[in-house]
N, C-alpha and C positions, 0 to 999 in steps of 0.2 A: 565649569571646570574642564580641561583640556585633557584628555585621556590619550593616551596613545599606549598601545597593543601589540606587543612583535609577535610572531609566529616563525616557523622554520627550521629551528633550528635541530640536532642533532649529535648522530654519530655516524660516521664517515669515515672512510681507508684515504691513508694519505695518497694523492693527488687527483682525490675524486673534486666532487663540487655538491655546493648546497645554496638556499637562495632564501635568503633572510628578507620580512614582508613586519614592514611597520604599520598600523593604520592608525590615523589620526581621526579623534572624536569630531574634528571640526574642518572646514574649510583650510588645507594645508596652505593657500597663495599668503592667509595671516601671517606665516613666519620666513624671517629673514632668512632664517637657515634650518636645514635640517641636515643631521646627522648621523651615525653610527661612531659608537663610541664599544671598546671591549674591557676586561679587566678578571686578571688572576688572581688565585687568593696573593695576598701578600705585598700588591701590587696596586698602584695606583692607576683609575680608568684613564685609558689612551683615547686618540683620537683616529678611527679607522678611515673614515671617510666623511668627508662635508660637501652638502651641496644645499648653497646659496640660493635666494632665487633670482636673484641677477650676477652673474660672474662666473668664474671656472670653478668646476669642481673641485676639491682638494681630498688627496690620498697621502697616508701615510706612506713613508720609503717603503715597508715591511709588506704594503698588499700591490704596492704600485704594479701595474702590467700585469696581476689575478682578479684582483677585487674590480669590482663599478657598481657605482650610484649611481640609482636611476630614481626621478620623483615625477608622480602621476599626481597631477593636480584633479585630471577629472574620478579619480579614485578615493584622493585622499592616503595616499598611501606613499613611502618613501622604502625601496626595496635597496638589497644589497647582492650583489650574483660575487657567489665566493668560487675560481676555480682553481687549481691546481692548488688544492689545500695542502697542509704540514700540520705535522704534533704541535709548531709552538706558533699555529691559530687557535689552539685549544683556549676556551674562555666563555666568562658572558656575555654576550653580546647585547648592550643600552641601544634604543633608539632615543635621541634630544632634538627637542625643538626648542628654537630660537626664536620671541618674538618683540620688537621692538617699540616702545610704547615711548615717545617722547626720546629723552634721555634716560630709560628705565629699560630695562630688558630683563622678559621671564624668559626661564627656563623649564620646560617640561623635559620628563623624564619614565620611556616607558619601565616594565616591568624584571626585563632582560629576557635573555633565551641562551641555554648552554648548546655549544657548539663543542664538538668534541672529534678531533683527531687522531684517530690511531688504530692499530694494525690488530 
């Protein structure tokens, strides 16, 4: 079973920075994609940042030019560098992995981590 693990996360003055750290139980090169996903109460999980492991990265408008994905295969880890943070990054932050088996695709999902902005 595929575990993955975030760490990082916090409380933070807006326009500081923090650095979200997923780790995967397994060999990350298995999955198509990996990603950071966030979500407020009341509010359905977004999609922060994706990184594939062939193709460009994808970033939400909302972090574009603060956030970046970075994925270390020889780590096994899939990180997110959060900088010039705001109150409404406040949330939990999902690490998902994406793995494609045929025409079948699992989804893992780590445990979250709250991130919090404010003064």
């Amino acid at each position: 079973q595929v575990q993955l693990v975030e760490s990082g996360g916090g409380l933070v003055q807006p326009g500081g920075s923090l650095r979200l750290s997923c780790a995967a139980s397994t060999n990350i090169f298995l999955f198509e994609v990996m990603a950071w996903y966030r979500q407020t109460p009341g509010k359905q999980r977004e999609l922060v940042a994706a990184h594939p492991r062939v193709g460009s990265r994808k970033y939400a408008d909302s972090v574009k030019g603060r956030f970046t994905i970075s994925r270390d295969t020889a780590k096994n880890t899939v990180d997110l560098q959060m900088n010039s943070l705001k109150p409404e990054d406040t949330a939990v932050y999902y690490c998902k992995a994406e793995r494609v088996i045929g025409t079948a695709t699992d989804n893992y999902w780590g445990q979250g981590t709250q991130v919090t902005v404010s003064s």
